[in-house]
C-alpha positions as CSV (number, residue, x, y, z in Angstrom):
1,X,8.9,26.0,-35.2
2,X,12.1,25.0,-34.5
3,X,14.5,23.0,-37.6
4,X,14.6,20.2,-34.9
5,X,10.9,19.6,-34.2
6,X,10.0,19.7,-38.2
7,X,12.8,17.1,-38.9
8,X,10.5,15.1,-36.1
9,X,8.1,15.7,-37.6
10,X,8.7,14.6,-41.1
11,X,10.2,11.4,-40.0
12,X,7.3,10.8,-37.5
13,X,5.0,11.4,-40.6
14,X,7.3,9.2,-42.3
15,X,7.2,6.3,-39.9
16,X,3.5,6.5,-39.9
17,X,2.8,5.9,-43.6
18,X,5.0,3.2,-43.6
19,X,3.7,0.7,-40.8
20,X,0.4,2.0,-42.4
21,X,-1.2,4.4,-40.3
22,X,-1.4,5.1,-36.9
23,X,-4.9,3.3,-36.0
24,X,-4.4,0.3,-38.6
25,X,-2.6,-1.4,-35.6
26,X,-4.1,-1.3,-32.2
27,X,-0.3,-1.4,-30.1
28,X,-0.6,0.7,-27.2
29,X,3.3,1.3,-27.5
30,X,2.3,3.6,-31.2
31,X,-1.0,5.0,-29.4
32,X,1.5,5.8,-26.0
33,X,4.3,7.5,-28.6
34,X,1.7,9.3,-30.3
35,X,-0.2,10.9,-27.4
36,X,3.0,12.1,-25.5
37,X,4.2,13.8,-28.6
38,X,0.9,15.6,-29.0
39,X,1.0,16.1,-25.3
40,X,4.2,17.8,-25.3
41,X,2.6,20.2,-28.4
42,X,0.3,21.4,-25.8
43,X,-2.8,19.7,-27.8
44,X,-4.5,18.2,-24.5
45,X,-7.3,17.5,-26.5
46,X,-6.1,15.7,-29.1
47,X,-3.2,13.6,-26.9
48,X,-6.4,12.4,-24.1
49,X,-7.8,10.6,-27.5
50,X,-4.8,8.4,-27.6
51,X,-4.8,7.8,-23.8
52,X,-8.5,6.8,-24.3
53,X,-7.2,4.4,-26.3
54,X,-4.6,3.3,-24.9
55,X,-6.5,3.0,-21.4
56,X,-9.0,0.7,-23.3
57,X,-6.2,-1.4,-24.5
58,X,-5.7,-1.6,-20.2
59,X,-2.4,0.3,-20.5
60,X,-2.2,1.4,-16.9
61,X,0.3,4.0,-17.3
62,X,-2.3,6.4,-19.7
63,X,-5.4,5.1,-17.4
64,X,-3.0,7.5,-14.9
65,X,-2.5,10.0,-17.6
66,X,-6.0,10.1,-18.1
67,X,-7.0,11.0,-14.9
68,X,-4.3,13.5,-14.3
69,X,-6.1,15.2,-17.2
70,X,-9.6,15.2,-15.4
71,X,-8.2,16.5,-12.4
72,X,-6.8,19.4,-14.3
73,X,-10.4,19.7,-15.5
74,X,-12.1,19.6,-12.1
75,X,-13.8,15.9,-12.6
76,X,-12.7,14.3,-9.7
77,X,-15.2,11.6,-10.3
78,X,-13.6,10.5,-13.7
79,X,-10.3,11.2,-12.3
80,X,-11.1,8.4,-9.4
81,X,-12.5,6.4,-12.3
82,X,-9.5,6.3,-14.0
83,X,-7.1,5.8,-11.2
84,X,-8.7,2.9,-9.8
85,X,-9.0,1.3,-13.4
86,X,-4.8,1.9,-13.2
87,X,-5.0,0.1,-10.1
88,X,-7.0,-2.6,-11.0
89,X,-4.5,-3.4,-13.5
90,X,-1.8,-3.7,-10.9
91,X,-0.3,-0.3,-11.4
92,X,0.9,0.3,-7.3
93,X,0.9,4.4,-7.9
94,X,-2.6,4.0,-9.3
95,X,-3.7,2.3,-6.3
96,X,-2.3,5.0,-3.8
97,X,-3.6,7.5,-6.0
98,X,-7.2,6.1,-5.3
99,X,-6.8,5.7,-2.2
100,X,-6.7,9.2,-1.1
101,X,-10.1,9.7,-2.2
102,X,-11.2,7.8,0.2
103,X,-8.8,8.6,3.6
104,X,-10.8,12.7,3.8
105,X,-7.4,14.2,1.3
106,X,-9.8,15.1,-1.2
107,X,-12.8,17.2,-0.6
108,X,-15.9,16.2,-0.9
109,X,-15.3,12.6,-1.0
110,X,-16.4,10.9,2.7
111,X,-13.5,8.4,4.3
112,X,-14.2,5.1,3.6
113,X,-12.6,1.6,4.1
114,X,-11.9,2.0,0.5
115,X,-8.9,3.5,1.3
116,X,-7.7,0.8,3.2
117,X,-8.2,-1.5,0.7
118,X,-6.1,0.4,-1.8
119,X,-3.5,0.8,0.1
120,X,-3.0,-2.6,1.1
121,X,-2.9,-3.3,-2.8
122,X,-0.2,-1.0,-3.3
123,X,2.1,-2.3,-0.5
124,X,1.2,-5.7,-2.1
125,X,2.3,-4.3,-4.9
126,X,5.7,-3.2,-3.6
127,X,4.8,0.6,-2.7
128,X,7.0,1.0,-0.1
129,X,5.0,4.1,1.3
130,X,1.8,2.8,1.5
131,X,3.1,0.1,3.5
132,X,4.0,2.3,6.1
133,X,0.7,4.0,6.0
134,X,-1.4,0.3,6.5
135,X,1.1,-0.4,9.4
136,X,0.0,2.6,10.7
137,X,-3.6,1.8,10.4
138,X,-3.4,-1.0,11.6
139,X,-1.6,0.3,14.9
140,X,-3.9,2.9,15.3
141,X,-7.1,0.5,14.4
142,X,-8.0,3.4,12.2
143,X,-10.8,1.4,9.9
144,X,-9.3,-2.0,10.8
145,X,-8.8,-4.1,14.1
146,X,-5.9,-3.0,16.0
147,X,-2.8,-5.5,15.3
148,X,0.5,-4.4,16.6
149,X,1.9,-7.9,14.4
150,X,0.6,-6.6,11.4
151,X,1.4,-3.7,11.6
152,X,5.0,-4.5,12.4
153,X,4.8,-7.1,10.0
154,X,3.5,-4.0,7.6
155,X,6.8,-1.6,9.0
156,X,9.1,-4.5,8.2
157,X,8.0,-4.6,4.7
158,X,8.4,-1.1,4.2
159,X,11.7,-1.2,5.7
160,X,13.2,-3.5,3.1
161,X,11.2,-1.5,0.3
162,X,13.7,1.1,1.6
163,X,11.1,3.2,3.0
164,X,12.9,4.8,6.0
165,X,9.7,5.3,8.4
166,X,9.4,2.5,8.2
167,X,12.2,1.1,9.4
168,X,11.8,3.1,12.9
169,X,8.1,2.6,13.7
C-alpha cells in the first residue's frame, strides 16, 4: 500500500470518529464519499451497501451506480429497477438509460411505448440527445402519431441543447 493511500486512510478513519461514525448520520453526501472510496479499493461488495443507502435516501446519482453494478452482474431486471428509480427522481441520464430497455437495445426485453415515455422525460429534462431521438419518433410515427410540428418543435429543442443532429433534421 502506498504512503499516500495509508495517510487517507488514517485521516479518513480520523474524520469518521470525530462526526461520530459513519451511520450515526444518515447524509447521503458521507454514505456517497464512503462508497466511492471503497469502490475505488475494488471492494464492490462492500461500496453497493453504501449505494443501497444512499439510493434509499433517493440520491439519484448511486440509484445509477447501483444499477451499473447489476448490469455487471447480469440482472438486467434490477438494473432497469434502479435506473428508472434514477429517473423518477429527475436524473435525465437515468431516464435515457431506461429507456433503452424498452426501444429492442437490450435483449430480451420486448419494445414498448415505455421507451417513449422515458425519453420524452429526459428531453424534458434537458437531454439534448434524447430530444432528437422523440423528434425522430415522432416523424417516423414510430409508437406515437406522426407530427412533423412536434417533432420539429422536438429538433429545435435539441438544437439549442447543442445537440448538432438536431439542428439539421
Amino acid at each position: 500500500m502506498s504512503v499516500k493511500k495509508a495517510v487517507f486512510r488514517v485521516l479518513y478513519l480520523g474524520v469518521l470518529c470525530l462526526c461520530g461514525g459513519l451511520m450515526a448520520e444518515q447524509d447521503p453526501k458521507e454514505l456517497i464519499f464512503s462508497g466511492i472510496t471503497i469502490y475505488t479499493d475494488k471492494n464492490s461488495t462492500r461500496a453497493k451497501k453504501y449505494f443501497e443507502k444512499a439510493c434509499g435516501l433517493n440520491d439519484a446519482e448511486k440509484c445509477k451506480k447501483l444499477a451499473e453494478f447489476y448490469f455487471k452482474a447480469n440482472d438486467l431486471k434490477k438494473t432497469l429497477e434502479y435506473y428508472s428509480k434514477s429517473c423518477k427522481l429527475n436524473d435525465a441520464k437515468g431516464c435515457m438509460l431506461s429507456a433503452t430497455f424498452y426501444d429492442g437495445v437490450i435483449k430480451g426485453f420486448k419494445k414498448d411505448k415505455k421507451a417513449f415515455e422515458y425519453f420524452d422525460k429526459a428531453c424534458g429534462l434537458n437531454r439534448a440527445l434524447t430530444c432528437t431521438l422523440v423528434g425522430a419518433l415522432y416523424c417516423e410515427g414510430y409508437g406515437v402519431t406522426k407530427d412533423f410540428k412536434k417533432a420539429f418543435e422536438y429538433f429545435d429543442k435539441a438544437c439549442e441543447l447543442s445537440n448538432v443532429k438536431g439542428c439539421y433534421a
